[in-house]
C-alpha positions as CSV (number, residue, x, y, z in Angstrom):
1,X,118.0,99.3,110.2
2,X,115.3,96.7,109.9
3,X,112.8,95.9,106.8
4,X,109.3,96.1,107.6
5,X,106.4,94.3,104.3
6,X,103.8,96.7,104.4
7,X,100.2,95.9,102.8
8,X,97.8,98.5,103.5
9,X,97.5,101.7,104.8
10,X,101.3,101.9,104.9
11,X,101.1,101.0,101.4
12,X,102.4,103.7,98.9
13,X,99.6,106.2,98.0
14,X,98.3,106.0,101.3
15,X,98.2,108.5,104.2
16,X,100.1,106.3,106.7
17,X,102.7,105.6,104.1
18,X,103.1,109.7,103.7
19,X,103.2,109.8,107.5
20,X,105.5,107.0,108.3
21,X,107.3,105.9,105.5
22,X,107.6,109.3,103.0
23,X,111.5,109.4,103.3
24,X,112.0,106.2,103.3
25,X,112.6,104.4,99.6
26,X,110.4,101.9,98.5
27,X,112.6,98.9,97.9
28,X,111.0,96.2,96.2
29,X,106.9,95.1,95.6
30,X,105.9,91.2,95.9
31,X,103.0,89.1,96.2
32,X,103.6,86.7,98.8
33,X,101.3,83.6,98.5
34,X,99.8,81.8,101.8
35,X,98.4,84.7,103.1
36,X,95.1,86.5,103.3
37,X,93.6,89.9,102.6
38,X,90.5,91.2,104.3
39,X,88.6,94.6,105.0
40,X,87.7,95.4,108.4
41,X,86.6,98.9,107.2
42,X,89.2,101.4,108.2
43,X,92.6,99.3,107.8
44,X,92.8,96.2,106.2
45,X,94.3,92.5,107.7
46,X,96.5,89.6,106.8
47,X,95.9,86.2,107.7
48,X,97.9,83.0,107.2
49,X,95.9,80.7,105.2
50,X,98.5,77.9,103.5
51,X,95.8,77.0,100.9
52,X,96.1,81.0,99.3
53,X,98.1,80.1,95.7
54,X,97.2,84.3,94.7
55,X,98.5,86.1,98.4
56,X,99.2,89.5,99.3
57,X,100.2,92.2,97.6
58,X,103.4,94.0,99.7
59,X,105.7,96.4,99.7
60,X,109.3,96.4,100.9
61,X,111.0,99.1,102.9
62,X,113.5,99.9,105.5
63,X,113.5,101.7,108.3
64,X,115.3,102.8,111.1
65,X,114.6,101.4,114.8
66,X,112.6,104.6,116.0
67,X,110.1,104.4,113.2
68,X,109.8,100.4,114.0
69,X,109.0,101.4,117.7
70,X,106.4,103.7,116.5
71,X,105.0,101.5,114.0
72,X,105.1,98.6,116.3
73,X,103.3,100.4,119.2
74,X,100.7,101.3,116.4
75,X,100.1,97.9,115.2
76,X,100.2,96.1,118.5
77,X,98.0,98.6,119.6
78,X,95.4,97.8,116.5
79,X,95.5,93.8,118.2
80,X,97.9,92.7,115.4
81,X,101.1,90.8,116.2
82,X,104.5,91.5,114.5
83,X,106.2,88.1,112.7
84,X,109.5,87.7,111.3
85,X,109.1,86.7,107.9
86,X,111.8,85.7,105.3
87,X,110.8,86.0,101.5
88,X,112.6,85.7,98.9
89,X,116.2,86.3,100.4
90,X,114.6,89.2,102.4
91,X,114.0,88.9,106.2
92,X,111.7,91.6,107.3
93,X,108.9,91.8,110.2
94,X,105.4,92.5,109.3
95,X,101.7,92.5,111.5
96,X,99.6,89.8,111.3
97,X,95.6,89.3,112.4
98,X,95.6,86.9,115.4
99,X,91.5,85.8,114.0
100,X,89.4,86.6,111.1
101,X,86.4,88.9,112.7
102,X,82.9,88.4,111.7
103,X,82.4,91.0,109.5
104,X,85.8,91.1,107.8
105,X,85.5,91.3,103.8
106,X,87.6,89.0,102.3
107,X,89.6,91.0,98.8
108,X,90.1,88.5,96.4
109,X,92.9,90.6,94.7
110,X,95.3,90.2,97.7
111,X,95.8,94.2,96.5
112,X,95.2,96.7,98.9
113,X,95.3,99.3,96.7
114,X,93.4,97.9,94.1
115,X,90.7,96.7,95.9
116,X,90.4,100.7,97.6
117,X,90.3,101.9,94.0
118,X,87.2,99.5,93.0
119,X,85.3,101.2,95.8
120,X,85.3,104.7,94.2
């Protein structure tokens, strides 16, 4: 088994969390400061950015290795990169932005979810 931080679409509430991650329990929510939310539109990004105090809004599960190929081959796919990340006693992969595009919208919130439900 391996834990994945999820912080958008894979987010609880979301369709790709119904499609990917429905049977699998949600194990913990954080914020994890030093990173960066933005909108590109149809799926959000994270970015490293060491000056972020607020971060990210992510959830915690774990899966088994089939669903990490799958996930990883959509991801990698999307240009993002998978990192190793250890918060918080947890170590866990999660996908990255290599850049910040030009017309990425930056969410203050670091919530995903939140900043979806603003929009409506």
């Amino acid at each position: 088994m391996k834990q994945i931080f999820v912080y958008g679409t894979l987010r609880k509430g979301f369709m790709n969390n119904e499609r990917f991650l429905g049977k699998y329990k949600l194990i913990k929510k954080f914020r994890i400061k030093r990173l960066d939310l933005y909108d590109l539109g149809a799926y959000p990004i994270v970015v490293p950015n060491n000056e972020n105090k607020k971060g990210v809004v992510v959830e915690l599960y774990e899966v088994d290795h089939v669903l990490h190929k799958i996930i990883k081959k959509m991801e990698e796919g999307a240009n993002y990169i998978e990192i190793r990340m250890h918060y918080k006693g947890r170590d866990a992969f999660m996908y990255m932005y290599p850049y910040i595009p030009l017309n990425a919208i930056h969410i203050e919130s670091g919530d995903y979810t939140k900043y979806i439900k603003s929009l409506k």
